[in-house]
N, C-alpha and C positions, 0 to 999 in steps of 0.2 A: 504494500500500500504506500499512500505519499507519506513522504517524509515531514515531522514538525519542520516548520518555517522557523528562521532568528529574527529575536528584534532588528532590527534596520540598522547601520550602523555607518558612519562615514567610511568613502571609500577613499583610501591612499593609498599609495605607488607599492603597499604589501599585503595591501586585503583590498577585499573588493566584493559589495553588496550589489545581488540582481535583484532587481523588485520585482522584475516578472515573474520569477519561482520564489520569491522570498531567501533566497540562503547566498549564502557570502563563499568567497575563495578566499586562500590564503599561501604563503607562504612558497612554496617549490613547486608545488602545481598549478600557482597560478603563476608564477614566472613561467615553465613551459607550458601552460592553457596559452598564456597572452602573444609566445616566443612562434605557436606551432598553430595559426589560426582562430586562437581564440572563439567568442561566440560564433562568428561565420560558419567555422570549421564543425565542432563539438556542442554546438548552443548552449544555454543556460547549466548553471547547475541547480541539482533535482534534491539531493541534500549537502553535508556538512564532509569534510575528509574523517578519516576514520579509517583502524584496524580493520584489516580484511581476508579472509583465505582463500584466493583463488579455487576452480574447483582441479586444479593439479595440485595442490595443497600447500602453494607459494606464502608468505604472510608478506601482505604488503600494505603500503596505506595508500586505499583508494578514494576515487571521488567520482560519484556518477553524476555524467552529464546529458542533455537531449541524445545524444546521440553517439556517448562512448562514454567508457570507464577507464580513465584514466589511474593506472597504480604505478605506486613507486616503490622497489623493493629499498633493505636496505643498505644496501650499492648507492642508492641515487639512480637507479636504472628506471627508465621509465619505457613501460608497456603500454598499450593499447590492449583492453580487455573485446576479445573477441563475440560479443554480445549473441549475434544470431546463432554462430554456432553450439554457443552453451545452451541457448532458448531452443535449438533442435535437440539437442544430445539429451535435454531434461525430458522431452517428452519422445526419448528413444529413434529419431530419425534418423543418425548420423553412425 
């Protein structure tokens, strides 16, 4: 389901509030959201960064966005979560 919204908060050159989805960027992911196409590319974000386990069972801190899931291990590596084929594989197509 959707994720709580943050209060609204000023955005500066190291966070940064979308009013359209309500939730904010910050830090390493929004230097490379902003660096690798930003909203054009990836749209809005949908909630907040956070602990994550890939389902190959990576731990990374990700951020879901319109239209990717951006993780970062921690290397500093940053992946693209490959969205459709996880949404095939869950319902056994792949």
């Amino acid at each position: 389901g959707p994720y709580p919204k943050v209060a609204a908060f000023e955005s500066t050159i190291k966070k940064r509030y979308v009013a359209k989805t309500g939730h904010g960027i910050a830090g390493g992911i929004l230097q490379w959201y902003a660096a690798n196409g930003d909203q054009g590319m990836f749209g809005a974000p949908l909630n907040e960064e956070g602990p994550y386990t890939t389902p190959d069972g990576r731990k990374v801190t990700a951020q879901l966005f319109e239209r990717a899931r951006i993780e970062f291990d921690e290397s500093g590596n940053v992946t693209l979560a490959r969205l459709g084929a996880e949404w095939l594989g869950q319902r056994g197509w792949t």
